[in-house]
Structures are given as C-alpha cells and as structure tokens.
C-alpha beads as a LAMMPS data file, in Angstrom:
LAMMPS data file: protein, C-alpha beads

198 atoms
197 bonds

1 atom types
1 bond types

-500.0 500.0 xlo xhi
-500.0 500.0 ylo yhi
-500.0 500.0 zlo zhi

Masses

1 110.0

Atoms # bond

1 1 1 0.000 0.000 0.000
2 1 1 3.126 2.194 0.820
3 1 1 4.498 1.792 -2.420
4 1 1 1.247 2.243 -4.238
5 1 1 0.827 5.685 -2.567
6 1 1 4.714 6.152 -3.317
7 1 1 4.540 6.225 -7.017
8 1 1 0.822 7.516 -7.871
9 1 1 0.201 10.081 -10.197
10 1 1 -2.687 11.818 -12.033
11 1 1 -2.268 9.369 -14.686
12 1 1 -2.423 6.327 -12.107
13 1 1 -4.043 7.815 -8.558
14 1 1 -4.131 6.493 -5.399
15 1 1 -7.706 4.956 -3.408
16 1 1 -7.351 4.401 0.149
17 1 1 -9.271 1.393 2.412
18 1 1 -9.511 -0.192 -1.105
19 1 1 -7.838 -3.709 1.025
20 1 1 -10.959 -3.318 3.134
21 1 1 -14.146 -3.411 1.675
22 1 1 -17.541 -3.227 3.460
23 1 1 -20.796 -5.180 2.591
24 1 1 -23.822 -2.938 2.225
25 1 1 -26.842 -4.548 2.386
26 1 1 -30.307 -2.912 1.618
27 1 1 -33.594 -4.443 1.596
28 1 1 -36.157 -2.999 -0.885
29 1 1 -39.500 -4.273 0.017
30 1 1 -38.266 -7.569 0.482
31 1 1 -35.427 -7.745 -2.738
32 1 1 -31.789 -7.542 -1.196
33 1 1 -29.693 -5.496 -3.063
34 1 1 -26.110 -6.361 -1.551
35 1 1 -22.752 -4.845 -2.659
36 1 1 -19.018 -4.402 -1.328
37 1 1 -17.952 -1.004 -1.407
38 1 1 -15.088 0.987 0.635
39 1 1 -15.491 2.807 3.422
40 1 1 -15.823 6.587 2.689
41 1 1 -12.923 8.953 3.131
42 1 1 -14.593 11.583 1.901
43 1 1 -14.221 14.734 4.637
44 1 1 -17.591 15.195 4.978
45 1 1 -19.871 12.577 6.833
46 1 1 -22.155 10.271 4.807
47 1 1 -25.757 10.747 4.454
48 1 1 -27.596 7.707 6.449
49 1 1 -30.378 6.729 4.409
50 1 1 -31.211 3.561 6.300
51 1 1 -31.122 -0.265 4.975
52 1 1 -34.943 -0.747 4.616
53 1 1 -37.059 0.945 2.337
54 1 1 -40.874 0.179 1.221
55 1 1 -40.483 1.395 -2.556
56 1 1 -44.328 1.173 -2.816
57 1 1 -44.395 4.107 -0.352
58 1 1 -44.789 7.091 -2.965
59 1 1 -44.543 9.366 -0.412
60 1 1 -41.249 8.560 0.503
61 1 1 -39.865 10.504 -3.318
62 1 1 -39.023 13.032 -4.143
63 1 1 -40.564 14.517 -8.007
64 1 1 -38.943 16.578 -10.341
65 1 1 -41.651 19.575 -9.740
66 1 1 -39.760 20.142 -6.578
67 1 1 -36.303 20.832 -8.347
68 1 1 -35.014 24.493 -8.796
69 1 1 -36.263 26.649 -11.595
70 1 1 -35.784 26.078 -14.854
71 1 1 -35.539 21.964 -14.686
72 1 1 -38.473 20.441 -16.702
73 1 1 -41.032 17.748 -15.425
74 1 1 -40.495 14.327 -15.683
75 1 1 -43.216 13.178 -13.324
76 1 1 -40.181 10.528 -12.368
77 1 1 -39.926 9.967 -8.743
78 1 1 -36.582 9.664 -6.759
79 1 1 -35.643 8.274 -3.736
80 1 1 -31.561 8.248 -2.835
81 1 1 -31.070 4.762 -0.692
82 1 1 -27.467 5.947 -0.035
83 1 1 -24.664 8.115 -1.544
84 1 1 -20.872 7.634 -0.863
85 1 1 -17.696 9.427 -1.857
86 1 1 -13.835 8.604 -2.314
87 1 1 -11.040 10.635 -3.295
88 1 1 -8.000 9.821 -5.596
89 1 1 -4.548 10.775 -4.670
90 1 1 -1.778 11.840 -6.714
91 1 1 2.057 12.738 -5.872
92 1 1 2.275 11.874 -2.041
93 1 1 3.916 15.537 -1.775
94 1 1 0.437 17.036 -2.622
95 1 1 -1.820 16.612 0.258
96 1 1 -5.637 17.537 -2.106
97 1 1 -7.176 14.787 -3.704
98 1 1 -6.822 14.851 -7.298
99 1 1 -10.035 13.891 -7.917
100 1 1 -13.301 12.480 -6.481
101 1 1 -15.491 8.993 -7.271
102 1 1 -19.004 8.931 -6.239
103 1 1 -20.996 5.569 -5.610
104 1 1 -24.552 6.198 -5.418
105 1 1 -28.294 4.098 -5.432
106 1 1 -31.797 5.540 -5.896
107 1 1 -35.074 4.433 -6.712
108 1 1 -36.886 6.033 -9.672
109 1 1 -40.856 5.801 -9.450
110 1 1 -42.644 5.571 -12.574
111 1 1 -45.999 5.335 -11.591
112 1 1 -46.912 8.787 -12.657
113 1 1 -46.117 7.819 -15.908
114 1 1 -49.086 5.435 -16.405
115 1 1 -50.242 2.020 -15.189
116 1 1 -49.433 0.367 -18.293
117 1 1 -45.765 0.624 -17.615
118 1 1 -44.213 -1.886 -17.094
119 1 1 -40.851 -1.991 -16.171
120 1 1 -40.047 -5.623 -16.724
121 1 1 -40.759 -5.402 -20.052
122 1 1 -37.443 -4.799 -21.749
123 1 1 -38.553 -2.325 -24.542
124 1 1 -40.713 -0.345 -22.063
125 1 1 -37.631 -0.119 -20.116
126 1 1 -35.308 0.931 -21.797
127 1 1 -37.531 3.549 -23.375
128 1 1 -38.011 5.085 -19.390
129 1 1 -34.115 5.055 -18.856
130 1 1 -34.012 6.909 -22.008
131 1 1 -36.542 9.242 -21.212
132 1 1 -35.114 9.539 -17.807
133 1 1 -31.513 10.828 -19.101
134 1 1 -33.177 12.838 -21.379
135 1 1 -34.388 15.041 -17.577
136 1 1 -30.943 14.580 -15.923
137 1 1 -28.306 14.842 -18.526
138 1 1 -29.884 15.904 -21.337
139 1 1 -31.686 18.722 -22.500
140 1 1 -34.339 18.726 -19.813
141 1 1 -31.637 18.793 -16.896
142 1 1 -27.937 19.434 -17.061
143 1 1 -27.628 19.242 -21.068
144 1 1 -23.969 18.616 -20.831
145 1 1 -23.842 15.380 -21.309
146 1 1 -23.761 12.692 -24.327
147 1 1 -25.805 9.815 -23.441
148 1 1 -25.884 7.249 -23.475
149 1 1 -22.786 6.198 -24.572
150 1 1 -21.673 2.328 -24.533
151 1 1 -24.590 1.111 -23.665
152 1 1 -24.885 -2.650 -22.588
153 1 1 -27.112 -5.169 -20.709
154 1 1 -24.705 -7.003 -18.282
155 1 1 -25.738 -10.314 -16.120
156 1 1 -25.057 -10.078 -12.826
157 1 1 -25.794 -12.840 -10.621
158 1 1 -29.833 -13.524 -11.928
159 1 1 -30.448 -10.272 -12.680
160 1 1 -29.863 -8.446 -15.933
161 1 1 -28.715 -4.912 -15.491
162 1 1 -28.609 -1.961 -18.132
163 1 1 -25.245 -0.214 -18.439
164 1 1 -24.306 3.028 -20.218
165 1 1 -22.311 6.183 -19.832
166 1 1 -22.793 10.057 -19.763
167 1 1 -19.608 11.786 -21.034
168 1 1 -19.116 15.452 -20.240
169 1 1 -19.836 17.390 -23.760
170 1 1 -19.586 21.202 -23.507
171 1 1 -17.008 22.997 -26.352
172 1 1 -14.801 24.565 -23.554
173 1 1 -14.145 21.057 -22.017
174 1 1 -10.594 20.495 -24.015
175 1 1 -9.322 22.841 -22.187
176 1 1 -10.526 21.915 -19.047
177 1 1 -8.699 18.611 -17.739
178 1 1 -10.824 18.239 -14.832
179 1 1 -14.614 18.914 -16.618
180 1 1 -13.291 16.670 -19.640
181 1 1 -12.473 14.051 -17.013
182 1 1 -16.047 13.709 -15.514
183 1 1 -18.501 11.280 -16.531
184 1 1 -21.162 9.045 -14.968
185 1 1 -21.107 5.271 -15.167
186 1 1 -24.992 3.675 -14.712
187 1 1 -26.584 0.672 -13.886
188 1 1 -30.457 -0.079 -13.963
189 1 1 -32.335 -2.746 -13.216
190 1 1 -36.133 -3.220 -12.741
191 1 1 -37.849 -3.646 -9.259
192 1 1 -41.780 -4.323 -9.209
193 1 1 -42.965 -0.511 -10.904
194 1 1 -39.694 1.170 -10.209
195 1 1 -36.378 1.149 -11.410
196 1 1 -32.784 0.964 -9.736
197 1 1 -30.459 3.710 -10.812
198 1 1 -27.044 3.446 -9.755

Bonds

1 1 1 2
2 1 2 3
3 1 3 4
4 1 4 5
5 1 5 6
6 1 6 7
7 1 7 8
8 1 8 9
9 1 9 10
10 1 10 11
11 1 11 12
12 1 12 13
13 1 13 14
14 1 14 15
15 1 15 16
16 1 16 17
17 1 17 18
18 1 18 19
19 1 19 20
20 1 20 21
21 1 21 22
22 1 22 23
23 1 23 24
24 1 24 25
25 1 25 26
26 1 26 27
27 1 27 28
28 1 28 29
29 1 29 30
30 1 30 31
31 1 31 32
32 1 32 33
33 1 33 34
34 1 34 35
35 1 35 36
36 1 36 37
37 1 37 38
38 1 38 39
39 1 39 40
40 1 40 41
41 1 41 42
42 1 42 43
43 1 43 44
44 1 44 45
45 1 45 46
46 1 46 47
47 1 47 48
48 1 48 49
49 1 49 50
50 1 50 51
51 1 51 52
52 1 52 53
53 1 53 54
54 1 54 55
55 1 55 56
56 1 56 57
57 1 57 58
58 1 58 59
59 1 59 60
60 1 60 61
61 1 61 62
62 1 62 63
63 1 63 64
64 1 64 65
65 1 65 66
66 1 66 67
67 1 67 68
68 1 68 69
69 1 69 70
70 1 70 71
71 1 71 72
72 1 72 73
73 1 73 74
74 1 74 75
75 1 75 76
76 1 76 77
77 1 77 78
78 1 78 79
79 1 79 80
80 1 80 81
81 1 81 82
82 1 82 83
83 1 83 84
84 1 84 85
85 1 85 86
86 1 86 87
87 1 87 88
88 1 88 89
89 1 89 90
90 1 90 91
91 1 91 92
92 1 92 93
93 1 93 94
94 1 94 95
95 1 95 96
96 1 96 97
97 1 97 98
98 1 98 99
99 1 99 100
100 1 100 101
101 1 101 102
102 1 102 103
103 1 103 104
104 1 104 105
105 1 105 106
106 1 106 107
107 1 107 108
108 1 108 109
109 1 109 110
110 1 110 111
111 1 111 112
112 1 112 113
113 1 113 114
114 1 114 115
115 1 115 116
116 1 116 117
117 1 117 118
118 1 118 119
119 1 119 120
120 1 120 121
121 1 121 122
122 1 122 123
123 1 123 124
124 1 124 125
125 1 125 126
126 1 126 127
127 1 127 128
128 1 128 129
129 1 129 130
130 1 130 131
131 1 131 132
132 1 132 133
133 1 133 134
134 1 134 135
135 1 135 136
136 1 136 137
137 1 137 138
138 1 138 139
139 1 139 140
140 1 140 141
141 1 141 142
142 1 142 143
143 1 143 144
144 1 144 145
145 1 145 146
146 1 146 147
147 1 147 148
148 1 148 149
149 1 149 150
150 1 150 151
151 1 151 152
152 1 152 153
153 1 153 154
154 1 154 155
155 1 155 156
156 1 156 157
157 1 157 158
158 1 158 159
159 1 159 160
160 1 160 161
161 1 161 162
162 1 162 163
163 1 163 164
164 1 164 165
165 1 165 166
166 1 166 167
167 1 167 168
168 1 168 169
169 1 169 170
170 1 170 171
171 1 171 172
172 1 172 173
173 1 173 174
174 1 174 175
175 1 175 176
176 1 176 177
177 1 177 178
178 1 178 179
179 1 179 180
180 1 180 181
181 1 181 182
182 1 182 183
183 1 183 184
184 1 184 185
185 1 185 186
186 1 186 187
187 1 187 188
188 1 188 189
189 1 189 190
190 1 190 191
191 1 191 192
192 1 192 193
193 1 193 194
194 1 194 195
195 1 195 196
196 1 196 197
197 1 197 198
C-alpha cells in the first residue's frame, strides 16, 4: 500500500481502504440489493439513508416539480437509498485529492407515468431510462452530457442490469482537464414498478 501511494500520479491515482471493503446490504420491500464497497474517506460525513425501504411508499420521493427553476417535469420519482464518496490521490507531496469517485443508489418511481408501464418489459424499459436521461443529462436537466454512450445489458448474478455512460460534452471542455475528465457510469435494473439507478 506504501508503495502504491509512493509512485501515484494523475495518470495512475491512489484509493485508500480499497484492502478493506464493506458489505452494504439494503432491503427494498423484500429484494436484497447487496454490494461491497469501501469505506468513505470523503471529509464530509455520509448521508444515512437507512437499509430498509418500502419502494411502494410514494410518499417517501421526491418529483422533479420540486427541483429548482428552470428543470423540466419528468413526473419521475426519486428516492436516494445511499450516496458515498472517495477521493484519488496523486504525488504523495500534494496533500488535495486529485479527484473524487461517487458511488450512489436511488429508486426512480414511474408510476406517474401510467399504469401500463411496465418496467419488466425490456422495450418499455429501456424507453423510461431513455426518457429519464433525457431530464438529468440531457436537455431537460444538465444538457452537458452525451448519453448514453456504450450502452450494454450485463448479467449479474440472476439479474440483468442496463449499463451506459454520460460523457461530459460542452465545447470549452478540451481545455478543461478536470470537466473533460467527468462522466457518470450507470446501472439499472427493474424492481416491481420502479427502477434501480445506480
């Protein structure tokens, strides 16, 4: 671990605790979504969300009406079930992170969007993920963004999860290392009427 902090770089930074993972395990009405993550080392405390969650609650998320001025509607529901954050190290000399990695789960209601949706169907899926960018990094939210780029259905364990990307895209970026460096990695996956974004 020494020598990996010894020798990192922008080009090849530095994680901490990544020898000791932690298992997070959340239960979603009865579905356990389990994962291994690091601790946080972020300077600011993590949120606590909790580790159960009744996802037929709709009062429990939060809407896009209820976003600052100038966001559109997307009548999609959100619900964060939990949100942490890890800095990368370069040169040992400097003591600021280099740059920042962001883990983060939410459920995203649909059920405004009609009864007939149905999330298990794949081409109804795919078509709310879609229209779901289109409200976050798209034109109706950040409009920054291509996406989705590289987009994929992975297996993991029984369950097939959605992946794409959302790569920075503003003109001014070139010349920016650390705006040209962002981007979001996603996974989806459907649960009853809602969807897992993380």
């Amino acid at each position: 671990m020494f020598i990996k902090r010894l020798f990192s770089s922008r080009k090849r930074p530095y994680f901490k605790n990544l020898d000791r993972l932690e298992s997070l395990s959340l239960d979603l009405s009865g579905t356990r979504l389990e994962l291994e993550l690091p601790p946080q080392d972020y300077p600011f405390p993590e949120k606590a969300c909790g580790s159960r969650f009744d996802i037929h609650d709709l009062s429990l998320y939060e809407y896009e009406d209820s976003l600052k001025e100038g966001y559109h509607r997307s009548d999609l529901g959100h619900r964060l079930l939990f949100q942490r954050k890890w800095e990368l190290h370069g040169e040992f000399w400097k003591s600021s992170g280099v740059g920042l990695l962001m883990g983060t789960a939410l459920l995203s209601d649909a059920f405004r969007l009609g009864e007939k949706v149905n999330c298990f169907n794949r081409e109804l899926f795919e078509r709310i993920i879609r229209y779901q960018m289109y409200f976050s990094y798209g034109p109706g939210g950040y409009g920054q963004y291509k996406c989705p780029v590289n987009w994929s259905v992975k297996r993991v364990g029984d369950t097939d999860w959605i992946y794409f990307e959302a790569w920075r895209d503003e003109p001014g970026d070139k010349y920016n290392p650390q705006h040209s460096s962002q981007f979001y990695a996603c996974f989806f996956s459907p649960i009853d009427h809602t969807a897992l974004f993380n």
